[in-house]
N, C-alpha and C positions, 0 to 999 in steps of 0.2 A: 524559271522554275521556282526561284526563291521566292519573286515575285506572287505569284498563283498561292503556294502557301500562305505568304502573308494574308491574301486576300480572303483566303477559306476561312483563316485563324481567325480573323477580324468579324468574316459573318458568323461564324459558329460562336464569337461572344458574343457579338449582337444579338445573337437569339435567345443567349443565355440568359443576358439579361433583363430580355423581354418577358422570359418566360419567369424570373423573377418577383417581377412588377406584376405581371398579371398571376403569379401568386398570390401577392400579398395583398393587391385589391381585393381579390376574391376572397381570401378570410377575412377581408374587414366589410362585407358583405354579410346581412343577415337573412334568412331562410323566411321562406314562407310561411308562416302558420294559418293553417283552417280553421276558422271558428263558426263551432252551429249556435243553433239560436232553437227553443221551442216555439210552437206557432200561435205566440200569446202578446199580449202587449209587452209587457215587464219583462218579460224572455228577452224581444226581441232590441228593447233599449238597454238591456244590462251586455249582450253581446255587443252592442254597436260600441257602448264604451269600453268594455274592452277592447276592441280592435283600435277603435280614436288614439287607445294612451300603447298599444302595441306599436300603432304606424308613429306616431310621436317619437316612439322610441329606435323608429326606423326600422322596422319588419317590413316585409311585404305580405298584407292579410288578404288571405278568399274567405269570403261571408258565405256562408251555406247554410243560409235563413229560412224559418219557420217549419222545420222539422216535427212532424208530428210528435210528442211527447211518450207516445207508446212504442217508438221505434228510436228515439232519440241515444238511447243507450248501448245500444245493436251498435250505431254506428260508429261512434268513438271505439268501440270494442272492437271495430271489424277495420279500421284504421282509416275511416273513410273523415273523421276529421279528427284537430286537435286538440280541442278545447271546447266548453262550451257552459253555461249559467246553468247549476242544477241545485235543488234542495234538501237538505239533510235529512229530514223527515220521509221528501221520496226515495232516496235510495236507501234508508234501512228500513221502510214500511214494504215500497213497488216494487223494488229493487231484490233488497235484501229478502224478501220477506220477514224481516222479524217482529218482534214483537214492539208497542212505543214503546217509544221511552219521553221521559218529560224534562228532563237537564237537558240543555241545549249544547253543553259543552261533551258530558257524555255521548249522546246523539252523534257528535261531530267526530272523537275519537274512535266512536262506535265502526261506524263507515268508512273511518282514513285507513284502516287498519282492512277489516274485511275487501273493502276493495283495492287494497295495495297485495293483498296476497292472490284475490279471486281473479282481478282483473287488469294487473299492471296499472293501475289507474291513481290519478295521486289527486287528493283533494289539498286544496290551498285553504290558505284562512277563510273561515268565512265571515259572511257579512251582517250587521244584528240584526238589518233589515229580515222583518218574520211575516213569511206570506201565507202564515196558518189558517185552522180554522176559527170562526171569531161570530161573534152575535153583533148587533147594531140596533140602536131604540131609536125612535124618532126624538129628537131636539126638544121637543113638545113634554112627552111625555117624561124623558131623562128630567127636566126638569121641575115639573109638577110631580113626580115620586120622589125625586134624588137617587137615582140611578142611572150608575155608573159601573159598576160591576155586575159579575154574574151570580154574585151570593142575593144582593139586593133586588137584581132581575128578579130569582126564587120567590123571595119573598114576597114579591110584587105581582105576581103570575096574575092571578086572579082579578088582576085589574087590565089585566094587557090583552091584546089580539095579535095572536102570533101569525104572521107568514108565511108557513112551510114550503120547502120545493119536495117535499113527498119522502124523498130518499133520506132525506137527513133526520126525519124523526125514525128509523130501521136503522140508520149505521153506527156503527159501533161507537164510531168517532164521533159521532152526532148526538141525538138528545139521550138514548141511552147510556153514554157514558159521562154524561151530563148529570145525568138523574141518579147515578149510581156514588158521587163524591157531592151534590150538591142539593139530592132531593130531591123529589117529583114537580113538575112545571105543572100545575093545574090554571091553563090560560083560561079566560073569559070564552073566546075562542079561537079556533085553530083553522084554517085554511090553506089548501095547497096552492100556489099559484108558479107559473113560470118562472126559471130563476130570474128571465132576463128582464122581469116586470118588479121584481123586489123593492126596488129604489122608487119607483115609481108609485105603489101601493102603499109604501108609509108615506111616499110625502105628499099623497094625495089622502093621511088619514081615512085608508081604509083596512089598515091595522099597524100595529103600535111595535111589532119586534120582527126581525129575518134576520138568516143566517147571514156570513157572508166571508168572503177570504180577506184578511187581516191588511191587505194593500191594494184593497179594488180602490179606482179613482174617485168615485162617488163619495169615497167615506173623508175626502177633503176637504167636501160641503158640511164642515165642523157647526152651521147653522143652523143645518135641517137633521143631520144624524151624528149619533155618537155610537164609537165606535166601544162594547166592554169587555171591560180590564177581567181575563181570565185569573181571579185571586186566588186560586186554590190550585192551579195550576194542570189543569186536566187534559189540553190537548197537545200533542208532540210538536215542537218548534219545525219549521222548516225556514230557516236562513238559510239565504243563499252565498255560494261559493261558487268558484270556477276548478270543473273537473278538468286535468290534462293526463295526456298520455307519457308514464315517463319517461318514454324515450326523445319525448319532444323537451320536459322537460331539463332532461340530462344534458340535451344539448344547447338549451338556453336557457340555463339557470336564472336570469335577470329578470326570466317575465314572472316570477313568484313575486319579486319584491313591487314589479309597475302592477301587476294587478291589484296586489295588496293595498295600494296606495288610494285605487281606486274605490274596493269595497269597506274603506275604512270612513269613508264620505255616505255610504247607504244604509240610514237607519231605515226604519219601518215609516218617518214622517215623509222623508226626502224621497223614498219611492214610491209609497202614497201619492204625492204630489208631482212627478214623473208623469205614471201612469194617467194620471187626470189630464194633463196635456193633451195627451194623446184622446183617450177616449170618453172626454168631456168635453176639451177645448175643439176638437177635433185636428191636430198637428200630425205631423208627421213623427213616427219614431226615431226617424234619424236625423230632424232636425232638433227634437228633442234631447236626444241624445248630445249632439253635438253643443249644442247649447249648453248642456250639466257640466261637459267635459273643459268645454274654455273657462269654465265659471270656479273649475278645480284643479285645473293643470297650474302647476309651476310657474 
């Protein structure tokens, strides 16, 4: 009988202290986090790296890539992931509805605040990298005027042929609030053309100016287009940051400091130049991606 006891006492530690060990693996185990991505170039290589320097950091990440941009914020909200690359500009303009603003830092405080009360949602630092709205001259003509900015553009109108995509001379954000801090644009002429043909029609000099978002790849071709310097400061920054949900957060405090590590390498040239990879060089995004990441890890 003595016997029998011993034996019980001997498995009933053995179990103990298996159960133990398979404790303490298991908090030294780290959680999976979900990361979306929108259904855009830049979206979907600024997620990839985030997740590169997560799994680096030994996460286990699900990519839940290319999410429509119109529903993208539904989803973090409704818990269906954890993270994901969003722009200051969109969530106090699309988001928030408010009003712009043109500080890029107010902007940022603007948002971390409204959506930490509206949404449980915590915005991390963001990135200087600015995928606003922005104008672009042909190489040609930036140099035969000496324009570079958008005061000099004004001045110049009259000699230029603008490229409109239609919408942008109506939106607020567009030539009207352009015209409202820097003057009336009186081009030589004006033409609407497909956005997707813009790059194509200056540098085929069939006109001299088009809009364009402030980190399309094209605008890397620093020999054909110049990309100008908003000097008066008129349209709302949107840098990017990584939105999370605080309870993911909370419970991994550390990915504040690896993401930060990341978005501190993305100015507006370095993702300019990303993007071109991809949808100039023709690459993959995530070997693009993976490429930035070796090039910036530790």
């Amino acid at each position: 009988m003595r016997k029998l006891w011993k034996k019980m006492a001997a498995a009933v530690l053995i179990m103990a202290l298996a159960g133990i060990c398979t404790a303490a693996a298991s908090d030294g185990e780290k959680g999976t986090i979900r990361i979306g991505s929108k259904d855009f170039t830049e979206n979907e290589i600024v997620a990839e790296l985030y997740a590169l320097a997560l799994e680096d950091a030994g996460y286990k990440i699900e990519r839940i890539m290319d999410i429509s941009s119109s529903v993208i914020h539904t989803s973090i909200v409704n818990n269906e992931i954890d993270l994901y690359p969003e722009y200051t500009g969109t969530g106090l303009i699309s988001i928030l509805k408010m009003d712009p603003l043109t500080d890029a830092q107010e902007v940022y405080e603007t948002v971390k605040k409204a959506y930490a009360e509206q949404y449980d949602l915590v915005w991390l630092d963001y990135a200087e990298a600015n995928d606003g709205q922005g104008l672009f001259i042909s190489r040609k003509a930036s140099d035969e005027y000496g324009i570079t900015t958008i005061s000099q553009l004004q001045e110049n109108a009259s000699k230029l042929r603008f490229a409109s995509q239609g919408e942008f001379d109506e939106r607020e954000d567009g030539l009207p609030g352009l015209e409202k801090v820097y003057g009336p644009f009186e081009w030589a002429s004006s033409r609407v053309y497909d956005n997707g043909l813009k790059y194509q029609v200056v540098e085929s000099d069939e006109a001299d100016v088009s809009p364009a978002y402030t980190t399309e790849g094209r605008l890397s071709e620093t020999d054909k287009f110049v990309l100008l310097e908003d000097d008066r400061h008129v349209w709302p920054p949107y840098n990017l940051a990584p939105v999370v949900r605080s309870d993911v957060l909370l419970e991994n405090p550390e990915i504040e400091e690896i993401l930060k590590k990341v978005n501190e390498t993305l100015d507006t040239a370095a993702i300019t130049a990303l993007n071109a990879k991809v949808d100039v060089e023709k690459e993959e995004y995530e070997d693009v991606a993976e490429e930035y990441w070796e090039s910036i890890r530790e």
